[in-house]
LOBALUM-777427 format. One record per residue (C-alpha): x, y, z; residue in three letters. Coordinates in steps of 0.1 Angstrom, whole numbers. Example, Ala and Ser with C-alpha at 12.3 -4.5 7.8 and 13.67 -1.06 7.14 Angstrom:
% residues 2
> x / y / z / r
> 123 / -45 / 78 / ALA
> 137 / -11 / 71 / SER
***
This chain:
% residues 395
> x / y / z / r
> 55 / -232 / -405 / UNK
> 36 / -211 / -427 / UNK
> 10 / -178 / -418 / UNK
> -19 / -175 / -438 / UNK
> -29 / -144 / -450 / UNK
> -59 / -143 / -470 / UNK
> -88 / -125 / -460 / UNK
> -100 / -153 / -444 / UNK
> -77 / -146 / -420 / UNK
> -76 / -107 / -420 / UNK
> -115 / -109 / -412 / UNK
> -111 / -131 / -383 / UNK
> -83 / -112 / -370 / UNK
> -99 / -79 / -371 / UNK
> -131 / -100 / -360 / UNK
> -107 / -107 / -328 / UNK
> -97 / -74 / -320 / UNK
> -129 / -57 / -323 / UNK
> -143 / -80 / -293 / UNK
> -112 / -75 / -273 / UNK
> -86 / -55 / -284 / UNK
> -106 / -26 / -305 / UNK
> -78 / 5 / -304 / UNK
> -54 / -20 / -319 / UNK
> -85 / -26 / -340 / UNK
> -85 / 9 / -353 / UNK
> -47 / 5 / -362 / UNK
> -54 / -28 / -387 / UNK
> -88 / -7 / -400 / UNK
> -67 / 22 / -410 / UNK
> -50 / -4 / -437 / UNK
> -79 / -14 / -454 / UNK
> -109 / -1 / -470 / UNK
> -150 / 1 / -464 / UNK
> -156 / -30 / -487 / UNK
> -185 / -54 / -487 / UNK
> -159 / -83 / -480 / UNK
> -161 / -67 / -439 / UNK
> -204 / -64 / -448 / UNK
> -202 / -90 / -419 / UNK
> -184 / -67 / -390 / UNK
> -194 / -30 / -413 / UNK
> -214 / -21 / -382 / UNK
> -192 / -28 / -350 / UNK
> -167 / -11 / -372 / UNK
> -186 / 21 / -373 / UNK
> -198 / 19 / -340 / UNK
> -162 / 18 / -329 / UNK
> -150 / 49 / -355 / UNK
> -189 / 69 / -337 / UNK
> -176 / 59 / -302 / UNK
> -143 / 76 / -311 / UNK
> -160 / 103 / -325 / UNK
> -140 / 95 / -357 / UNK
> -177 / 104 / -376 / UNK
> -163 / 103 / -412 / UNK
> -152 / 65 / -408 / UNK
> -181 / 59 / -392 / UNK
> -204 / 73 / -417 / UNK
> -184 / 56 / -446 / UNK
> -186 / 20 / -431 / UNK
> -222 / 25 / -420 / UNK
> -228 / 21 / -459 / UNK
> -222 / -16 / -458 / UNK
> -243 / -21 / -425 / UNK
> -277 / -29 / -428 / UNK
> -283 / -20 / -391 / UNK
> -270 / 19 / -388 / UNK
> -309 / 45 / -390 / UNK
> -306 / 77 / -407 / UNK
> -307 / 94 / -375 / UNK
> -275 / 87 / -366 / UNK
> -263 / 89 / -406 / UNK
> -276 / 129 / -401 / UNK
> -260 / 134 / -370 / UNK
> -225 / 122 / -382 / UNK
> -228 / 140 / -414 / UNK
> -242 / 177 / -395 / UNK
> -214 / 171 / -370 / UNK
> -192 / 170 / -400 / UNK
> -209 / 205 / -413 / UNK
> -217 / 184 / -447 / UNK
> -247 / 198 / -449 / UNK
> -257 / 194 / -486 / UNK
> -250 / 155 / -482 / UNK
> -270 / 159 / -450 / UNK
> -295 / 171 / -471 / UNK
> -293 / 150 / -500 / UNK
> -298 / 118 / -473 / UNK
> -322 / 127 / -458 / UNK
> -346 / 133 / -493 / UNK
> -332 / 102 / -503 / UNK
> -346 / 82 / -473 / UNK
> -382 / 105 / -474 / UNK
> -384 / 92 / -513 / UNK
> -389 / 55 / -497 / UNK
> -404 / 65 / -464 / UNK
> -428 / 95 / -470 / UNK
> -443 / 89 / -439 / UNK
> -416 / 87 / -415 / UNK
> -423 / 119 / -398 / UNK
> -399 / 116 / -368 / UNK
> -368 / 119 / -392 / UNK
> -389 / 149 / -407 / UNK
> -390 / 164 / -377 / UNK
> -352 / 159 / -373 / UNK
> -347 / 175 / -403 / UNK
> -366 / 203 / -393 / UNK
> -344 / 208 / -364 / UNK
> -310 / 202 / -385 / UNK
> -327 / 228 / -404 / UNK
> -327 / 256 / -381 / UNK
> -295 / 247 / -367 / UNK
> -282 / 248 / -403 / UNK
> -296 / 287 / -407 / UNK
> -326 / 278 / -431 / UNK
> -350 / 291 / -412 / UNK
> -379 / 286 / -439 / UNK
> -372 / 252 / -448 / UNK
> -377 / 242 / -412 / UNK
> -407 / 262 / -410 / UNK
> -425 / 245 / -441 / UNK
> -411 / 209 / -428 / UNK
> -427 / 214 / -397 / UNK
> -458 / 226 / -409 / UNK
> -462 / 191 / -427 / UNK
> -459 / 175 / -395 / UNK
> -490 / 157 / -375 / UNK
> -498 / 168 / -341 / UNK
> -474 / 155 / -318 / UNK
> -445 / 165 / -289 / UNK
> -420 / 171 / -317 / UNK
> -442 / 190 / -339 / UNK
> -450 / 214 / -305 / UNK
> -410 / 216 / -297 / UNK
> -404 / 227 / -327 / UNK
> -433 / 253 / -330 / UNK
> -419 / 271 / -297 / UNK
> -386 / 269 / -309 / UNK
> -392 / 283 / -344 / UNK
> -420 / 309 / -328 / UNK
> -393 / 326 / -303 / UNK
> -370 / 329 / -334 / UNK
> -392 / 339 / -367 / UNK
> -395 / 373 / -353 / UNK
> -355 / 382 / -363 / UNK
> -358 / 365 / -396 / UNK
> -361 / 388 / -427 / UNK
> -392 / 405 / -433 / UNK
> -400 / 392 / -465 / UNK
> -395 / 357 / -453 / UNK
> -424 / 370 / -424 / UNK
> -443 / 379 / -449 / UNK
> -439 / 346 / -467 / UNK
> -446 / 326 / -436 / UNK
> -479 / 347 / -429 / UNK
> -489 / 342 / -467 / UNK
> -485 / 306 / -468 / UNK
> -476 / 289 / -435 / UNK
> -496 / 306 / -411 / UNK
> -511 / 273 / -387 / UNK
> -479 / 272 / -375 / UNK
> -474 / 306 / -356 / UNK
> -489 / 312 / -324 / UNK
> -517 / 339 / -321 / UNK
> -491 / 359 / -299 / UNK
> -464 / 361 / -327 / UNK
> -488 / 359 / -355 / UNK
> -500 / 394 / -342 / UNK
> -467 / 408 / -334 / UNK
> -448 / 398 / -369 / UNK
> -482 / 412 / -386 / UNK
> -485 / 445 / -368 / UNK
> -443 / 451 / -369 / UNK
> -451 / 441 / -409 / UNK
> -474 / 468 / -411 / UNK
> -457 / 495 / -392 / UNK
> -428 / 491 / -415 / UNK
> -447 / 489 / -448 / UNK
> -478 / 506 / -447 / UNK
> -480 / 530 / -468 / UNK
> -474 / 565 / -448 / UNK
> -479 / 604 / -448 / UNK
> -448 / 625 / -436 / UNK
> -448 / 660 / -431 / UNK
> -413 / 681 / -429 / UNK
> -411 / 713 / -423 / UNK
> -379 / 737 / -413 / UNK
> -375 / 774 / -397 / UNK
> -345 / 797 / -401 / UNK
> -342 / 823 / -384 / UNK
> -314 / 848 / -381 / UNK
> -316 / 867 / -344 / UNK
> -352 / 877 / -343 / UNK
> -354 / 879 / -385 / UNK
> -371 / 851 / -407 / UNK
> -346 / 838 / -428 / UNK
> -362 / 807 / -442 / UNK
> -391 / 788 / -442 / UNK
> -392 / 751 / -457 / UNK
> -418 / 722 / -459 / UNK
> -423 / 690 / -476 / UNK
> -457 / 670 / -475 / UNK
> -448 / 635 / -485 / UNK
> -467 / 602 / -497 / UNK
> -443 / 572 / -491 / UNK
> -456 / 536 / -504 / UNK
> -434 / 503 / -506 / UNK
> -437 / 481 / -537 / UNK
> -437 / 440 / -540 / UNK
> -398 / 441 / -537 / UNK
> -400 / 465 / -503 / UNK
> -387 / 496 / -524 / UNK
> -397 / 529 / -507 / UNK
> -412 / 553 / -530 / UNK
> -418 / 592 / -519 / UNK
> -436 / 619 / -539 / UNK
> -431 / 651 / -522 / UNK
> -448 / 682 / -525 / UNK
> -427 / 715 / -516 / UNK
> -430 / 750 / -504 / UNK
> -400 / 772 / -492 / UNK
> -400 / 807 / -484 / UNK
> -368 / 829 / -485 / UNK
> -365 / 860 / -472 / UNK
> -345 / 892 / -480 / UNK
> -308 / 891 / -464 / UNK
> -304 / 923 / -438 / UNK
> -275 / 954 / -447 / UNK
> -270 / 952 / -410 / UNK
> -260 / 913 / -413 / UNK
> -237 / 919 / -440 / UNK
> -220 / 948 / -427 / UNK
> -217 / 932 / -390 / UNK
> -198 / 901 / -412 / UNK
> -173 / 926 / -429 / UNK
> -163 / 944 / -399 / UNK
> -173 / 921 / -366 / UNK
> -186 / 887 / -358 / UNK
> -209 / 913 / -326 / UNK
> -235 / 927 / -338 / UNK
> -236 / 966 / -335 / UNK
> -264 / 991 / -332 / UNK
> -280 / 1003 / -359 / UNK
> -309 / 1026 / -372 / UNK
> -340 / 1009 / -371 / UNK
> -345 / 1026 / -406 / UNK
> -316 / 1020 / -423 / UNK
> -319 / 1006 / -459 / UNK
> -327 / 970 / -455 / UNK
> -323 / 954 / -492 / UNK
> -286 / 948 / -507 / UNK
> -295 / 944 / -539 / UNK
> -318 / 938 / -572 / UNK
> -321 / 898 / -567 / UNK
> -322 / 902 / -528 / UNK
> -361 / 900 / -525 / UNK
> -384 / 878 / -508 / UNK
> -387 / 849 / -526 / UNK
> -412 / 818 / -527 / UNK
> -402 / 784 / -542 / UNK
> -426 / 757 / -553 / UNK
> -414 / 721 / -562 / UNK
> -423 / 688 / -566 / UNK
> -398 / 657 / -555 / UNK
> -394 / 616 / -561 / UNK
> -372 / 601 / -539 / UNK
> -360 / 560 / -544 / UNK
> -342 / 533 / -516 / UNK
> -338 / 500 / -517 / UNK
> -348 / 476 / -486 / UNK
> -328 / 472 / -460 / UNK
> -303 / 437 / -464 / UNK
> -272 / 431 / -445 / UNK
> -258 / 416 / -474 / UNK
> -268 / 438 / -500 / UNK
> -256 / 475 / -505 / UNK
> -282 / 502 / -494 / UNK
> -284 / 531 / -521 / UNK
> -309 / 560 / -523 / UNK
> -315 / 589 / -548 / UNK
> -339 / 616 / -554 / UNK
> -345 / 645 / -579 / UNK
> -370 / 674 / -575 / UNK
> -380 / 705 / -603 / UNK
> -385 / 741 / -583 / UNK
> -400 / 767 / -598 / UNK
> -404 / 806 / -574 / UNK
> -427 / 834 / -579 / UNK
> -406 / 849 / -607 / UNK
> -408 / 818 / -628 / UNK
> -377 / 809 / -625 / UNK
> -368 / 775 / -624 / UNK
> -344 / 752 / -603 / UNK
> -333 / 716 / -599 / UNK
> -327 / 694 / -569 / UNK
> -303 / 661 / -567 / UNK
> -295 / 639 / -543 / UNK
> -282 / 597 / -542 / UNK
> -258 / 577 / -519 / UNK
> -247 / 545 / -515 / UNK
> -239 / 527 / -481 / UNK
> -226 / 489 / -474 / UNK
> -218 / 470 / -439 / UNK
> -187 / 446 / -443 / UNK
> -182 / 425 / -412 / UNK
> -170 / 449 / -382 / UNK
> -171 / 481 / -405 / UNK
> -194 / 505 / -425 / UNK
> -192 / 526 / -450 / UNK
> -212 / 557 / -470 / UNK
> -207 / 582 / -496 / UNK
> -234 / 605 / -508 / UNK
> -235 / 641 / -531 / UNK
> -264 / 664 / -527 / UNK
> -268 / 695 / -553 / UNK
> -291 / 721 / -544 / UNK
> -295 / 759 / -547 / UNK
> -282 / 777 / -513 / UNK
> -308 / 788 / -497 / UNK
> -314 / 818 / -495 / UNK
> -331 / 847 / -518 / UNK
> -300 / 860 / -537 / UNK
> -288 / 826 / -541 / UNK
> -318 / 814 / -556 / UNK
> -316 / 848 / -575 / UNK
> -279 / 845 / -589 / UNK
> -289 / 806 / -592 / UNK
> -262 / 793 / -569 / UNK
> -257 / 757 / -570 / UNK
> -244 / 738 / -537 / UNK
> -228 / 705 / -537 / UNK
> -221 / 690 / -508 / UNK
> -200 / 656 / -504 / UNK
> -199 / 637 / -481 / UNK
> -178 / 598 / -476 / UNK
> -177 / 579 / -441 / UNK
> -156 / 552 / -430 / UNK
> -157 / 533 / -398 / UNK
> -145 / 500 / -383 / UNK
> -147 / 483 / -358 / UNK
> -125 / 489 / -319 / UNK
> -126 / 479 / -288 / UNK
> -156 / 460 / -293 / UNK
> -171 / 498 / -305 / UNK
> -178 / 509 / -339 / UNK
> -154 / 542 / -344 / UNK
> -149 / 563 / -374 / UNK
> -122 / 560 / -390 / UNK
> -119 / 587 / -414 / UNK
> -149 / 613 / -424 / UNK
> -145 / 636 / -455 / UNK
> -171 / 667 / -457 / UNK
> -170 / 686 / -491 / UNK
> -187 / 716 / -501 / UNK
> -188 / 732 / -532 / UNK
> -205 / 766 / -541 / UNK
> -210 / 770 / -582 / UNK
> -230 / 797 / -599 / UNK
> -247 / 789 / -631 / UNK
> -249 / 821 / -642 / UNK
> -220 / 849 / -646 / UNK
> -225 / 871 / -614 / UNK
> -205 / 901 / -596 / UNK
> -181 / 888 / -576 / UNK
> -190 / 909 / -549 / UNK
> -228 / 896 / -546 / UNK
> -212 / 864 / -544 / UNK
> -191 / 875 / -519 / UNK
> -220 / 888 / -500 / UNK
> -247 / 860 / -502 / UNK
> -218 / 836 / -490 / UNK
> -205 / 856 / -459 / UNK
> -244 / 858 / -457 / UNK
> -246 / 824 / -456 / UNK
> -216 / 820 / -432 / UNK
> -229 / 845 / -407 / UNK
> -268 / 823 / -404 / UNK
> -247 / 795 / -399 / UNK
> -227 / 811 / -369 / UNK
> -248 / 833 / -350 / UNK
> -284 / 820 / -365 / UNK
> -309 / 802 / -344 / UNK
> -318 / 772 / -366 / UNK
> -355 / 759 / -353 / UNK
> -363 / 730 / -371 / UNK
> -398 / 708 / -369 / UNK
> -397 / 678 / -380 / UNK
> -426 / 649 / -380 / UNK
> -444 / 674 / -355 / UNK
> -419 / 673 / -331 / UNK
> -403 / 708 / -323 / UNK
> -363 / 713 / -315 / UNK
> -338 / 738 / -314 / UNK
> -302 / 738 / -328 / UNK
***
């Protein structure tokens, strides 16, 4: 007695336990390959694999099946996650069916599940009016207003039957807000007790270019006023301040005069991306009332990784105040920033603060001495009154 086993016989066995045995089925199946000599049984076979949610054998057999539609070929290969050969089956079906606008608007769904958010947009733009063109114009309407601006903008350019008037109104006004070309007005009071210390203002034109860079030219104005003997003398001896002659000598020296500062500033930053660092810089040229002259500079760089941020930035400027404008005092202050993410909160996780005072020119020790504890005592018993953008606050 002899057993035949040709294919013949293979076929007809797996033939028999597809129709009544089909998990020993899938133990023969494992043993051979998707070949057209199983064309006859290719699509049970990848009905069974689907059924068992096996979706790679199922999506390999269905190749010798003349029966399997590209919806289900997509929906095997996105609940694989191959989405480029998702992709590249779908084009390839479109290239013989142009007008089969139900798998478009499949596509356009895979499409947004898939995170390309403007490819689904344009796909279902192309689509006639009907139930899945309007499902997926809800669906892509409550979502387009978190996308990126420039793809907005994009959208609005090019695409814009498909928003609703609602949204097409909101996305446009939010656009417009964001980068309309603006005016900005700064301006800052010092004030040591009841004594003017320093007055500062900036008058700004800020315009975005194609790319979304912001661009501010800056006009400036600062006035500083002459440090008091009695603030100097109350930082040597005592943090209280102690009565003194309304007359006494007020002026500590040649350079400590009232002083007014004229400049004119650029400042560059990059759009906003999550995936892109954020970086900043300006300059500005300063020239007073005795023509002397000063620079500004300022950049820093900042990046979100995941569940953490980070930033560093250096500013160099002249202290402010009279005789350190006078002696040219340069300040450069440093500043890096590390957090991460706690407890589901974002928590710093290490903050370093640097300041550096440099004089450009030679100078007494003892006038530096005195514009810094000068400096020192504003920044401990000083009422700061800042306005800012016309609002008013104290610090």
């Amino acid at each position: 007695m002899s057993v035949d086993t040709g294919k013949e016989s293979m076929f007809n066995y797996i033939q028999h336990l597809l129709w009544y045995e089909p998990q020993s089925a899938l133990v023969e199946l494992e043993k051979i390959e998707p070949s057209n000599d199983y064309r006859e049984m290719a699509t049970n076979i990848t009905w069974l694999y689907a059924n068992e949610k096996n979706y790679q054998k199922a999506y390999d057999w269905s190749f010798y099946s003349n029966e399997i539609d590209i919806a289900n070929k997509m929906e095997w290969l996105f609940q694989l996650k191959q989405y480029d050969n998702l992709i590249n089956e779908y084009k390839t079906h479109i290239e013989k069916n142009p007008d089969d606008y139900k798998t478009k608007a499949l596509m356009a769904n895979y499409y947004h599940e898939m995170g390309k958010f403007k490819e689904a947009w344009i796909l279902a733009s192309e689509l006639p009016v009907s139930k899945e063109k309007e499902s997926l114009r809800k669906s892509l309407n409550a979502d387009v207003v978190y996308q990126e601006d420039f793809v907005q903008q994009d959208l609005l350019a090019n695409y814009p039957e498909l928003f609703f008037d609602n949204v097409k109104m909101a996305v446009t006004k939010t656009n417009r807000l964001k980068y309309g070309n603006f005016i900005q007005s700064e301006n800052e009071i010092q004030t040591n007790r009841d004594r003017m210390a320093s007055l500062i203002t900036k008058h700004s034109y800020n315009f975005y270019d194609k790319k979304k860079n912001l661009h501010r030219i800056a006009g400036t104005y600062s006035e500083f006023f002459p440090l008091i003997r009695s603030t100097v003398d109350t930082i040597i001896t005592d943090l209280r301040f102690q009565n003194r002659e309304e007359n006494e000598e007020l002026i500590i020296s040649d350079d400590n005069k009232f002083t007014r500062v004229y400049g004119i500033e650029y400042q560059y930053k990059n759009p906003f991306s999550f995936d892109k660092y954020q970086y900043w810089s300006r300059v500005r040229l300063e020239m007073d009332n005795y023509q002397q002259t000063y620079f500004q500079f300022g950049a820093g760089i900042s990046k979100s990784f995941n569940k953490n941020f980070s930033s560093a930035q250096v500013n160099v400027f002249p202290v402010q105040t009279a005789p350190g404008h006078a002696k040219e005092i340069y300040h450069v202050h440093t500043v890096l920033y590390q957090s991460v993410y706690i407890m589901k909160k974002l928590m710093p996780l290490w903050v370093l603060n640097q300041t550096i005072i440099q004089k450009v020119k030679p100078i007494p020790i003892s006038s530096l001495i005195i514009t810094l504890m000068s400096q020192l005592h504003s920044e401990l018993v000083g009422i700061t009154v800042k306005r800012k953008n016309q609002n008013l606050c104290l610090s």
